[in-house]
PDB file of N, CA, C and O in Angstrom, chain B, residues numbered from 101:
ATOM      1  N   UNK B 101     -54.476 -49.833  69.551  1.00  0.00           N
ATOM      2  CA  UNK B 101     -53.773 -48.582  69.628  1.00  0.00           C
ATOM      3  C   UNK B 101     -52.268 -48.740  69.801  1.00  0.00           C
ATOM      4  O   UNK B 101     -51.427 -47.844  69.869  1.00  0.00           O
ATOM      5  N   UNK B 102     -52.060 -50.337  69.872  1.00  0.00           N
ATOM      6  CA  UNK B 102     -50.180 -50.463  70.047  1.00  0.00           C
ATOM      7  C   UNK B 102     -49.702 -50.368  68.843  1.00  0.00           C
ATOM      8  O   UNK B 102     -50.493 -50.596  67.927  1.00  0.00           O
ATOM      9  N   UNK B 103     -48.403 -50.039  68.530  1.00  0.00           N
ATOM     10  CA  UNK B 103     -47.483 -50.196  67.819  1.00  0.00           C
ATOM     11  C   UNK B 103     -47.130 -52.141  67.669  1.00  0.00           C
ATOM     12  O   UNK B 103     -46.988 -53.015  68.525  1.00  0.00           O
ATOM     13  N   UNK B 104     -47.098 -52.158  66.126  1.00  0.00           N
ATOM     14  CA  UNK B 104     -46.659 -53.651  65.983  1.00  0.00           C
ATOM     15  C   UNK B 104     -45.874 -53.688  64.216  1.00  0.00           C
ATOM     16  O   UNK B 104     -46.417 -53.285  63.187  1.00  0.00           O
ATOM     17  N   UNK B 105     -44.507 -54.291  64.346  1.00  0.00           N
ATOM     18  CA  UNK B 105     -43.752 -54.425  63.628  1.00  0.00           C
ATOM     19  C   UNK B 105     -43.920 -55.859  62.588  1.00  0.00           C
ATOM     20  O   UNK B 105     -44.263 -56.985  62.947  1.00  0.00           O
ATOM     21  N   UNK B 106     -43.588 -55.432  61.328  1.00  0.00           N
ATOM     22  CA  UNK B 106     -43.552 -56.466  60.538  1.00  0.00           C
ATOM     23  C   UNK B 106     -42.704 -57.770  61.172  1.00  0.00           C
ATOM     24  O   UNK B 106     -43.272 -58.860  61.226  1.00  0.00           O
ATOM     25  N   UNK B 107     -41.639 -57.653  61.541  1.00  0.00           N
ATOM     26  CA  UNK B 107     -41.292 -59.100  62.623  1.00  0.00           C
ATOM     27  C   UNK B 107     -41.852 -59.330  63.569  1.00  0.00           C
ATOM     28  O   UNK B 107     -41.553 -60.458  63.958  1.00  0.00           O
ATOM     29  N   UNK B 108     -42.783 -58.685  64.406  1.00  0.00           N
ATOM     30  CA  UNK B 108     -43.847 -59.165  65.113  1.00  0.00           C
ATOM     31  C   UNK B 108     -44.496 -60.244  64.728  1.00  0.00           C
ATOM     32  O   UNK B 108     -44.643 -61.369  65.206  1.00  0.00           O
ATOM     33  N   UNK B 109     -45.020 -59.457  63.346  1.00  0.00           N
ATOM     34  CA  UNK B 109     -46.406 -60.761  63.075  1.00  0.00           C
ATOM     35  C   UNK B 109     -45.884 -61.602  61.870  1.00  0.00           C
ATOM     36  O   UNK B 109     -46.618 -62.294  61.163  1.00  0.00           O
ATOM     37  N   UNK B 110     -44.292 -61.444  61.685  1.00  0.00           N
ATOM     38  CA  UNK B 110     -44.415 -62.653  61.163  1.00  0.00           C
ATOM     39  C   UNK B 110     -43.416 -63.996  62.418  1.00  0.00           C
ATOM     40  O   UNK B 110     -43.460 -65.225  62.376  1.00  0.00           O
ATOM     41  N   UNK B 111     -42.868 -63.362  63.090  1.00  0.00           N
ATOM     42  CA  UNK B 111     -42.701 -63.807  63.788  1.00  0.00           C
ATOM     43  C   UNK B 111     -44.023 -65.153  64.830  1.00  0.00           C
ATOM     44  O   UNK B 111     -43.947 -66.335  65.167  1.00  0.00           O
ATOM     45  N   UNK B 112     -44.962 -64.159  64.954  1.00  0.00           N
ATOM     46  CA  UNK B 112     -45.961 -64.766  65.263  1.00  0.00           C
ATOM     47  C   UNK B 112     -46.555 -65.789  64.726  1.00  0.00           C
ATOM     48  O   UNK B 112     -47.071 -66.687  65.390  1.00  0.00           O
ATOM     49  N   UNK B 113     -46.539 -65.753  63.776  1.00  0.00           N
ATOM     50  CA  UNK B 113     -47.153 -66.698  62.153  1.00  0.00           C
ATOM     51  C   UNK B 113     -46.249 -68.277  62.405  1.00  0.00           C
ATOM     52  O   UNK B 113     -46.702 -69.421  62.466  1.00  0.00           O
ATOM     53  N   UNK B 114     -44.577 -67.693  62.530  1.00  0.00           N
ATOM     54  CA  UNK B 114     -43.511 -69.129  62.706  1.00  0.00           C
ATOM     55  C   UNK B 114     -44.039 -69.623  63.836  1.00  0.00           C
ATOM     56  O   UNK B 114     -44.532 -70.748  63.743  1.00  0.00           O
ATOM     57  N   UNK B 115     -44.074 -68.984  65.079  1.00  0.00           N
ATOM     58  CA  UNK B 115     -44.580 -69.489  66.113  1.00  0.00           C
ATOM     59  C   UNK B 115     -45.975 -70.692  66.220  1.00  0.00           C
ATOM     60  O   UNK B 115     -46.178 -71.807  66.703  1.00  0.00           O
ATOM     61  N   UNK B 116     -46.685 -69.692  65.473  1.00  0.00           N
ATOM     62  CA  UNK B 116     -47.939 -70.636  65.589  1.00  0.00           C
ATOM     63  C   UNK B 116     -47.951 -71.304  64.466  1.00  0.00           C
ATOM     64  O   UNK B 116     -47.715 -72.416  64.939  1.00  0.00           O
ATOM     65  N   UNK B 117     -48.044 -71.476  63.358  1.00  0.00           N
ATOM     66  CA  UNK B 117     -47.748 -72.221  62.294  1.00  0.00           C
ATOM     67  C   UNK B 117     -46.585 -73.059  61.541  1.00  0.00           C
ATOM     68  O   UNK B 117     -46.928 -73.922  60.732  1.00  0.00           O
ATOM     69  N   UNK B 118     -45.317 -72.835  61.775  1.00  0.00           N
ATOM     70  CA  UNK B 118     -44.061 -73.112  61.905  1.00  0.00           C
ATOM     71  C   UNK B 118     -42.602 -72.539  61.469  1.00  0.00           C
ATOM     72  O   UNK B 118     -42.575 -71.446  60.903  1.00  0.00           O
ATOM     73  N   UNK B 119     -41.774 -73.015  61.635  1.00  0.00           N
ATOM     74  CA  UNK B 119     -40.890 -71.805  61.454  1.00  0.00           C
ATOM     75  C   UNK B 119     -41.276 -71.606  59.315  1.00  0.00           C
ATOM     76  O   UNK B 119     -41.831 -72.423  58.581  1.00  0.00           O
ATOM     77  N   UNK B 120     -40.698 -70.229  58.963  1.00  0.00           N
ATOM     78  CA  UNK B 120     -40.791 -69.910  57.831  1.00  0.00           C
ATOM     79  C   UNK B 120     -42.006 -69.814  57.589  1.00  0.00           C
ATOM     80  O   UNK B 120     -41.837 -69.511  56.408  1.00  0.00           O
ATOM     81  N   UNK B 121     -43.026 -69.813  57.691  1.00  0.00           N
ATOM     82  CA  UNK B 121     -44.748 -69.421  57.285  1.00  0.00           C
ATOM     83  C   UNK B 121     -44.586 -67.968  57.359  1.00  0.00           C
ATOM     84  O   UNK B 121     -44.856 -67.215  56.423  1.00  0.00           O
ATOM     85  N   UNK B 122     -44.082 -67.550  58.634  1.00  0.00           N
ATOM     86  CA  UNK B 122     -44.110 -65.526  58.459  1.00  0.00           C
ATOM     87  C   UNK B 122     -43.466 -64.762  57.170  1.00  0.00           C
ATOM     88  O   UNK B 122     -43.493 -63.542  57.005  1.00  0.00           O
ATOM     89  N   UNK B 123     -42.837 -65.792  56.221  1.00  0.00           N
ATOM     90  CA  UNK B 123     -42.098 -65.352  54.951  1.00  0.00           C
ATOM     91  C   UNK B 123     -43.608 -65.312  54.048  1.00  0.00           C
ATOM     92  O   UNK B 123     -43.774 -64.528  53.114  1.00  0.00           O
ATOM     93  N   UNK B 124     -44.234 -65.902  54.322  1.00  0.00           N
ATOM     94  CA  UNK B 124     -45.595 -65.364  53.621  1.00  0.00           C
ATOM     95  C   UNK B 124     -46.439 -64.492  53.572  1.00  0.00           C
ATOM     96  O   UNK B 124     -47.151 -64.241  52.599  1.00  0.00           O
ATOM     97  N   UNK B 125     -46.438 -63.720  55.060  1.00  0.00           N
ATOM     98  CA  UNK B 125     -47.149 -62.893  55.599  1.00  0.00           C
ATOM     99  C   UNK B 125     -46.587 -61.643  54.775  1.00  0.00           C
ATOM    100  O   UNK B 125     -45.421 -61.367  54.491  1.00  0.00           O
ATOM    101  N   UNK B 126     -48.065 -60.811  54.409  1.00  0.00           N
ATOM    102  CA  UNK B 126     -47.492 -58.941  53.866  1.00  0.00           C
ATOM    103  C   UNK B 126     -48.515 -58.273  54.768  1.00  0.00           C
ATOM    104  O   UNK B 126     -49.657 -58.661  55.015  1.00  0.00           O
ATOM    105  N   UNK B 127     -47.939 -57.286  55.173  1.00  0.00           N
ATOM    106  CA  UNK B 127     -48.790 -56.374  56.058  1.00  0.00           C
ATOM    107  C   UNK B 127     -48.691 -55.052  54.645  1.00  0.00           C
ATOM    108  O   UNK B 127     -47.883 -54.757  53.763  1.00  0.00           O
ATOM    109  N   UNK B 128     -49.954 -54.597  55.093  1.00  0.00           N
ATOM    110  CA  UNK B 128     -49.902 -53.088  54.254  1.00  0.00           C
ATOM    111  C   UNK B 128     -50.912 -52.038  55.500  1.00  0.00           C
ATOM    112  O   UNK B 128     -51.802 -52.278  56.316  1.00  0.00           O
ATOM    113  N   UNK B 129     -50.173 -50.857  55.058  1.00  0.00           N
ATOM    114  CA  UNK B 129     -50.173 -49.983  56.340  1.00  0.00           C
ATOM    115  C   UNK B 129     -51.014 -48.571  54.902  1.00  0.00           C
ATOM    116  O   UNK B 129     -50.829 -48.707  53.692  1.00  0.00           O
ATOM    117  N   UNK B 130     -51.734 -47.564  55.434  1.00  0.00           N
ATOM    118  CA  UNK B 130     -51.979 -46.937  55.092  1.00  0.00           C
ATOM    119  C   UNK B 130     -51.724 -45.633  56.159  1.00  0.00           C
ATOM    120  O   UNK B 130     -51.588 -45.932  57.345  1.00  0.00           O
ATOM    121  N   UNK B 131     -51.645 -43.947  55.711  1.00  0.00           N
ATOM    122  CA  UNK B 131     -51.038 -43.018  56.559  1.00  0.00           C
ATOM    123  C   UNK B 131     -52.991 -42.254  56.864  1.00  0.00           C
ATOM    124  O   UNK B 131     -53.995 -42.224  56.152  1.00  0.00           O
ATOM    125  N   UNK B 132     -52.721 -41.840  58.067  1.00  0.00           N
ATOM    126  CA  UNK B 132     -53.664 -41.508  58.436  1.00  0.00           C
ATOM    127  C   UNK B 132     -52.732 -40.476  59.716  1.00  0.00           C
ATOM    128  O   UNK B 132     -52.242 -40.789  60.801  1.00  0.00           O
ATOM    129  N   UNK B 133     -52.817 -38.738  58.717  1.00  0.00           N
ATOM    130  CA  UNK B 133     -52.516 -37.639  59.225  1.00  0.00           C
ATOM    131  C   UNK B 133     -50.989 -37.941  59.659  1.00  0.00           C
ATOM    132  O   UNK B 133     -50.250 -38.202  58.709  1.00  0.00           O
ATOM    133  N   UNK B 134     -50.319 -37.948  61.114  1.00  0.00           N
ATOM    134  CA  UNK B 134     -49.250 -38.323  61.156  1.00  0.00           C
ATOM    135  C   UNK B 134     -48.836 -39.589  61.697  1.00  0.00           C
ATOM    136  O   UNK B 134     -47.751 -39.741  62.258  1.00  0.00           O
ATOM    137  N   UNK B 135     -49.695 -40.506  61.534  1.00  0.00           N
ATOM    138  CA  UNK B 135     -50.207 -42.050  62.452  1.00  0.00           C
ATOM    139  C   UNK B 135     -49.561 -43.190  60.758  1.00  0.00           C
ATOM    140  O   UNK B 135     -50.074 -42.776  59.719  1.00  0.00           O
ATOM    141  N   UNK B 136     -48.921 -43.999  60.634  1.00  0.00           N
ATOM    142  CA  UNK B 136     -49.537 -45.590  59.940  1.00  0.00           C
ATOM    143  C   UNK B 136     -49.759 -46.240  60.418  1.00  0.00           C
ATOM    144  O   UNK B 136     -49.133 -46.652  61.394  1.00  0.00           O
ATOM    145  N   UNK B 137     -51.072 -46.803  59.847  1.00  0.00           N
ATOM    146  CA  UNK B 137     -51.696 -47.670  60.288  1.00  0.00           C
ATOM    147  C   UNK B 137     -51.837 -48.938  60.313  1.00  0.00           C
ATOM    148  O   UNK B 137     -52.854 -48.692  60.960  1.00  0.00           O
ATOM    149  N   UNK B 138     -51.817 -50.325  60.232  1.00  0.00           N
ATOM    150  CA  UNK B 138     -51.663 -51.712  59.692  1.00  0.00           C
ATOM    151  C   UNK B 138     -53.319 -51.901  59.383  1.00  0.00           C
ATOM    152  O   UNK B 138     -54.139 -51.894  60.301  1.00  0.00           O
ATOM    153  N   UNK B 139     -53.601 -52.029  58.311  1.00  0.00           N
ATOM    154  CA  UNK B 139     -55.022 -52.154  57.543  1.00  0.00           C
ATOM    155  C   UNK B 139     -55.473 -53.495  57.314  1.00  0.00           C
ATOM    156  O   UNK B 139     -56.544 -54.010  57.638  1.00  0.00           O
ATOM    157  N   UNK B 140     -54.048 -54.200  56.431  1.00  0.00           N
ATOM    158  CA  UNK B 140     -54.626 -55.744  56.325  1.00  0.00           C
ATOM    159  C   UNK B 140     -53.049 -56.485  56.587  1.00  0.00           C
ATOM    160  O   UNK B 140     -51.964 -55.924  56.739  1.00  0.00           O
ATOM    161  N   UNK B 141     -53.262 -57.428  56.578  1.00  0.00           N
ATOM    162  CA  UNK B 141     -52.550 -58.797  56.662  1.00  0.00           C
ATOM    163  C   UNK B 141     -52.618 -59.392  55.073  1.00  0.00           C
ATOM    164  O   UNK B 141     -53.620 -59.018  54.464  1.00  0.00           O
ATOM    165  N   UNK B 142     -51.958 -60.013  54.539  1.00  0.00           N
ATOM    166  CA  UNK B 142     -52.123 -60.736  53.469  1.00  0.00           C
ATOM    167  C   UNK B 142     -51.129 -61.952  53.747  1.00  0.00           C
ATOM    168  O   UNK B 142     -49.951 -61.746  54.039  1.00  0.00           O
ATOM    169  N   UNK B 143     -51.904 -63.778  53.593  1.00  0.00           N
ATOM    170  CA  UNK B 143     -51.357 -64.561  53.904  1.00  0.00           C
ATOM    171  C   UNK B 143     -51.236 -65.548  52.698  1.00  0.00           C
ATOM    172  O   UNK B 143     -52.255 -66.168  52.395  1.00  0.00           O
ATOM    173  N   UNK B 144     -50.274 -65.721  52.094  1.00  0.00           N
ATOM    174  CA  UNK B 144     -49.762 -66.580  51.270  1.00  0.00           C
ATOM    175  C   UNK B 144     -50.473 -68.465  51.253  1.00  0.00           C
ATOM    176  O   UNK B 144     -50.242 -69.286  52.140  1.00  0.00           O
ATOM    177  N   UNK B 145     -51.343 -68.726  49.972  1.00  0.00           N
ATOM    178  CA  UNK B 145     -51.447 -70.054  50.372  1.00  0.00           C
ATOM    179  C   UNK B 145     -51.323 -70.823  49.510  1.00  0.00           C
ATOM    180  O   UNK B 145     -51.451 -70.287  48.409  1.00  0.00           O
ATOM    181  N   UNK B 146     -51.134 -71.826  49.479  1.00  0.00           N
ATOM    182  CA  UNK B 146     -50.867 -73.189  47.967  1.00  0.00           C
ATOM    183  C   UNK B 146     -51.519 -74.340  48.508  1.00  0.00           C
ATOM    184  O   UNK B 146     -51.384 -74.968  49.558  1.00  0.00           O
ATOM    185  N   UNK B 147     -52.369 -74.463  47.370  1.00  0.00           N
ATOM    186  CA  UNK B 147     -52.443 -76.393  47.694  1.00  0.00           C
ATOM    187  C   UNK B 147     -53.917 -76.572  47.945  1.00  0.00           C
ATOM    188  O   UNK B 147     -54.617 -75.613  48.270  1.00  0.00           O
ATOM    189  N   UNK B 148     -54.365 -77.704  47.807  1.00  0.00           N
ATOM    190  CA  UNK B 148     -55.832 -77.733  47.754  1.00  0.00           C
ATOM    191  C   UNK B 148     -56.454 -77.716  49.404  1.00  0.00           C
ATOM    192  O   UNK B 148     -55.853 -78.309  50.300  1.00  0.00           O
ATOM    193  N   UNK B 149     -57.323 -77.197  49.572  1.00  0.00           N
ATOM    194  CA  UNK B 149     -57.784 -77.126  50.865  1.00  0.00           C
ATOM    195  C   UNK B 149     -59.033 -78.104  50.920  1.00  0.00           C
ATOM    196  O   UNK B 149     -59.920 -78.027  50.070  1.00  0.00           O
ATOM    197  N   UNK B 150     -59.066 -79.065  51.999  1.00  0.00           N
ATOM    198  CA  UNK B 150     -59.671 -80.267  52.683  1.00  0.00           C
ATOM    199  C   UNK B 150     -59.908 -80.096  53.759  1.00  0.00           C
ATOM    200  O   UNK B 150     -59.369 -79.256  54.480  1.00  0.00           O
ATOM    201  N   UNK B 151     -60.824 -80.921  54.085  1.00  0.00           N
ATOM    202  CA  UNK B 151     -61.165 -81.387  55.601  1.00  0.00           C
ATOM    203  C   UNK B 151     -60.251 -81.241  56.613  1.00  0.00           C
ATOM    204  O   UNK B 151     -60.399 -80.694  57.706  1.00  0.00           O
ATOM    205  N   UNK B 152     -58.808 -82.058  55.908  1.00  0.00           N
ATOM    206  CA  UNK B 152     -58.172 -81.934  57.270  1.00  0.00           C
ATOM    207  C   UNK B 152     -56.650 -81.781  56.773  1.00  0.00           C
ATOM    208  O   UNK B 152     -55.661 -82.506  56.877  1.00  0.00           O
ATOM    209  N   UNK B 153     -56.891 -80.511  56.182  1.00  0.00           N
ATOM    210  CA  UNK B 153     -55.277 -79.912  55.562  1.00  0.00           C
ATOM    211  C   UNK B 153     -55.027 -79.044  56.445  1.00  0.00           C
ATOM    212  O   UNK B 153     -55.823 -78.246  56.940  1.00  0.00           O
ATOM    213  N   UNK B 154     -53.330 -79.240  56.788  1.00  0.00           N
ATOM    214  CA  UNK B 154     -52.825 -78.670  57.966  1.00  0.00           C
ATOM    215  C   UNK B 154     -52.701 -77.071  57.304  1.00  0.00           C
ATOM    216  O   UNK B 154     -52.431 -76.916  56.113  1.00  0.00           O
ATOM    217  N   UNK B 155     -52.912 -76.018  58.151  1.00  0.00           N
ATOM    218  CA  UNK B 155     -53.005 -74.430  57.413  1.00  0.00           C
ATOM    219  C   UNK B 155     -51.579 -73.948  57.743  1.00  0.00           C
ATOM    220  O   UNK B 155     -51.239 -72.775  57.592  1.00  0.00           O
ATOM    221  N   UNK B 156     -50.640 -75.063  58.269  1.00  0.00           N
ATOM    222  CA  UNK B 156     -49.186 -74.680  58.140  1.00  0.00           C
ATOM    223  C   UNK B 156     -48.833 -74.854  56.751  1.00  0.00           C
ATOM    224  O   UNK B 156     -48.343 -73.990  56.023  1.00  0.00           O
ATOM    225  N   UNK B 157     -49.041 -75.698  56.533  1.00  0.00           N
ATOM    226  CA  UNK B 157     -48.682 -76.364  55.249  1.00  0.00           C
ATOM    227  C   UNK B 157     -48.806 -75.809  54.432  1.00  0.00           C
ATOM    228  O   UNK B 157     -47.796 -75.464  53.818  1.00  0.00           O
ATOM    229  N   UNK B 158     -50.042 -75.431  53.990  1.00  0.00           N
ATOM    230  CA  UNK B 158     -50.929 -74.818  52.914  1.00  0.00           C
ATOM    231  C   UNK B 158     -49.751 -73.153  52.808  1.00  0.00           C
ATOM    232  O   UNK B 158     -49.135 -72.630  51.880  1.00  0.00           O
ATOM    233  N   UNK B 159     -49.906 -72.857  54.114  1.00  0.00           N
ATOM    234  CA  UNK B 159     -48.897 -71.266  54.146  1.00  0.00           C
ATOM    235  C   UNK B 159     -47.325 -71.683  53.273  1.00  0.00           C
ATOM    236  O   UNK B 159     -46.897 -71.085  52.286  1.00  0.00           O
ATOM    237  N   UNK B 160     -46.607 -72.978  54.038  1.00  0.00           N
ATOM    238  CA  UNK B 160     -45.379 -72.667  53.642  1.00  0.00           C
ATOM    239  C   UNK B 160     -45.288 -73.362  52.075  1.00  0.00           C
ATOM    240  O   UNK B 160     -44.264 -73.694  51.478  1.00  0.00           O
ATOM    241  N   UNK B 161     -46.603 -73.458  51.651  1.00  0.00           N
ATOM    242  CA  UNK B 161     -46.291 -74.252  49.708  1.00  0.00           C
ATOM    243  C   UNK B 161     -46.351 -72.931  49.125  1.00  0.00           C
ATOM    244  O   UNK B 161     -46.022 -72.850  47.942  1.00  0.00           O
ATOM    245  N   UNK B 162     -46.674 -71.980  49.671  1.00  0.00           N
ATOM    246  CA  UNK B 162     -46.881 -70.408  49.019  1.00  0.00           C
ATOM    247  C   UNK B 162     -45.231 -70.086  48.838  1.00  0.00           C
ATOM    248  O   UNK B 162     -44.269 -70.499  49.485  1.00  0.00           O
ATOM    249  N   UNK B 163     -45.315 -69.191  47.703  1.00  0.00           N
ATOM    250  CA  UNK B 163     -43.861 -68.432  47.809  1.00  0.00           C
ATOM    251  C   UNK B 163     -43.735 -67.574  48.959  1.00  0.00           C
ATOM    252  O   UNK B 163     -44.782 -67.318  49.553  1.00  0.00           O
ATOM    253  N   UNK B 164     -42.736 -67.111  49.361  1.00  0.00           N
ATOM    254  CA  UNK B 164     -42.173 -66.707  50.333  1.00  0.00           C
ATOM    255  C   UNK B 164     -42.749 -65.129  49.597  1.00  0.00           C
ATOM    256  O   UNK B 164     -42.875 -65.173  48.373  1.00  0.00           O
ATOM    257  N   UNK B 165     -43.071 -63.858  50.245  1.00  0.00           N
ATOM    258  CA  UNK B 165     -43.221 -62.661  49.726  1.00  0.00           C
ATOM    259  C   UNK B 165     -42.823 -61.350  50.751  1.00  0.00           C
ATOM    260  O   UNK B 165     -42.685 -61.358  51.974  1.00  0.00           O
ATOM    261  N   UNK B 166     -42.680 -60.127  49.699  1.00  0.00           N
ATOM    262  CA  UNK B 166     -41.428 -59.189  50.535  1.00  0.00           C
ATOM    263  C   UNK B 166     -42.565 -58.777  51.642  1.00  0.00           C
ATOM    264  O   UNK B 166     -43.748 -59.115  51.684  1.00  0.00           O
ATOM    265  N   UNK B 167     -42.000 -58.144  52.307  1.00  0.00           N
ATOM    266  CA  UNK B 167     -42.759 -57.692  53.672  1.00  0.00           C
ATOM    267  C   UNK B 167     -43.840 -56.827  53.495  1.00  0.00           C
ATOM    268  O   UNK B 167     -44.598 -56.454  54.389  1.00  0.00           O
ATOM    269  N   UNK B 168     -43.881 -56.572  52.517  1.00  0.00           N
ATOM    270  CA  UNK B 168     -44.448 -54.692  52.603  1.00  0.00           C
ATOM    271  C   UNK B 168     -44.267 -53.518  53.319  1.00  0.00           C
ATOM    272  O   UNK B 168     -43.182 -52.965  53.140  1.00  0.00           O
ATOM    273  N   UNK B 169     -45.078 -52.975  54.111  1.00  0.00           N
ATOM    274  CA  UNK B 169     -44.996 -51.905  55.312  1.00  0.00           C
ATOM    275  C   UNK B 169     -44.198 -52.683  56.515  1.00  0.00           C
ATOM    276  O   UNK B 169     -44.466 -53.826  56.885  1.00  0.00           O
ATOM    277  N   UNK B 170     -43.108 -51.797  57.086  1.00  0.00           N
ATOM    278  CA  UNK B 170     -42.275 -52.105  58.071  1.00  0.00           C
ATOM    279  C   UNK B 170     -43.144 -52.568  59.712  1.00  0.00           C
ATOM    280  O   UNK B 170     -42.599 -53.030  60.714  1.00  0.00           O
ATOM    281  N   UNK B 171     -44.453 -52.286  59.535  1.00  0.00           N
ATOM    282  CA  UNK B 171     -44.869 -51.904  60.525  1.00  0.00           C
ATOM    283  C   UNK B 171     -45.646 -50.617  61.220  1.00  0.00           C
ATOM    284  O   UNK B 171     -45.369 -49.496  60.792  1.00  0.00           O
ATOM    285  N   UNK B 172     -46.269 -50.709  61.904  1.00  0.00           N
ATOM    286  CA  UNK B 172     -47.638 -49.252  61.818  1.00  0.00           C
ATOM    287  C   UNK B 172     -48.557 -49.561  63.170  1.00  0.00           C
ATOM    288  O   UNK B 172     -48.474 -50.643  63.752  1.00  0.00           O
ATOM    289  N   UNK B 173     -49.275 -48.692  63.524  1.00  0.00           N
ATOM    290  CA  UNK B 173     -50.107 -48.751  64.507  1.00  0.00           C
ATOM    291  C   UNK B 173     -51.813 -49.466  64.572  1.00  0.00           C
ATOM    292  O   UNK B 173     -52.720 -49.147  63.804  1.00  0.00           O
ATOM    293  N   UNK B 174     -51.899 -50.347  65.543  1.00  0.00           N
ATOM    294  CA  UNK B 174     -53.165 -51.179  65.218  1.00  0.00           C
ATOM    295  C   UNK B 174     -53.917 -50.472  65.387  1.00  0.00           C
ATOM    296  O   UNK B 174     -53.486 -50.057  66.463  1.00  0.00           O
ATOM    297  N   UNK B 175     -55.302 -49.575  65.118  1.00  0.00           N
ATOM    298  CA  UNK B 175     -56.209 -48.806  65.372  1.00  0.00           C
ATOM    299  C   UNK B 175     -57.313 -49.679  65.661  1.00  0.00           C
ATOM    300  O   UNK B 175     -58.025 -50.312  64.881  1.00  0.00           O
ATOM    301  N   UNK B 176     -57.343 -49.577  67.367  1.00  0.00           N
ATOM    302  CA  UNK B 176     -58.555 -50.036  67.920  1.00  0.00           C
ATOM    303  C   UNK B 176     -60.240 -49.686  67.097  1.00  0.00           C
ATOM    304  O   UNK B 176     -60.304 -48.782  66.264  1.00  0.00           O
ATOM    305  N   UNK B 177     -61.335 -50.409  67.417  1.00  0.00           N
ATOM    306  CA  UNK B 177     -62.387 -50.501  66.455  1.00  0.00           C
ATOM    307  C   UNK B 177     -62.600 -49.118  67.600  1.00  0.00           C
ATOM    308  O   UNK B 177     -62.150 -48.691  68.663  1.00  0.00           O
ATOM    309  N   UNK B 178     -63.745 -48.754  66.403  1.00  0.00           N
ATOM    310  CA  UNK B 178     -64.519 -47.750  67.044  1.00  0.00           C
ATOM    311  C   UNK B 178     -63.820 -46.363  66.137  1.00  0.00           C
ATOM    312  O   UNK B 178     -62.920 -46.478  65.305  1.00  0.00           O
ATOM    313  N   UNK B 179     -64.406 -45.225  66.492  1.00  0.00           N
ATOM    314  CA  UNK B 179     -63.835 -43.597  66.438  1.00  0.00           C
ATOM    315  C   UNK B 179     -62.761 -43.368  66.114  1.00  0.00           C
ATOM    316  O   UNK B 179     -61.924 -43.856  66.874  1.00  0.00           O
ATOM    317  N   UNK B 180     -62.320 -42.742  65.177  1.00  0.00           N
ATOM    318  CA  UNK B 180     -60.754 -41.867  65.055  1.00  0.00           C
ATOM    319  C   UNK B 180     -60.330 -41.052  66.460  1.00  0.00           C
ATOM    320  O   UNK B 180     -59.280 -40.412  66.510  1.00  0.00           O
TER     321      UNK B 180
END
């Protein structure tokens, strides 16, 4: 039910994966009455995936892609 911004989670992404991986990340938000919402994540990947391929890696061989939605509200599971 929080509010979370496209530099949030890509921010998050550099953090845990390394810097520049959040240039991969697209959020897309859909409107629901006077609410947006963040629906999906979309994560950029390149390169063959193995046993023991690092998933930093794999993110930053992807092109870098525009943000999409600025940001939108997480809608907890359950009921409108």
């Amino acid at each position: 039910g929080q509010s979370l911004t496209l530099a949030d989670v890509r921010g998050a992404f550099d953090k845990a994966f390394g810097a520049g991986t959040g240039e991969r990340v697209r959020v897309a938000c859909e409107t629901d009455g006077n609410r947006r919402l963040i629906e999906e994540l979309t994560i950029g990947l390149s390169g063959t995936v193995g046993h023991f391929e690092d998933l930093g890696s794999l993110i930053l061989a992807a092109p870098a892609t525009s943000g999409g939605c600025p940001g939108g509200i997480v809608d907890p599971v359950g009921l409108q």
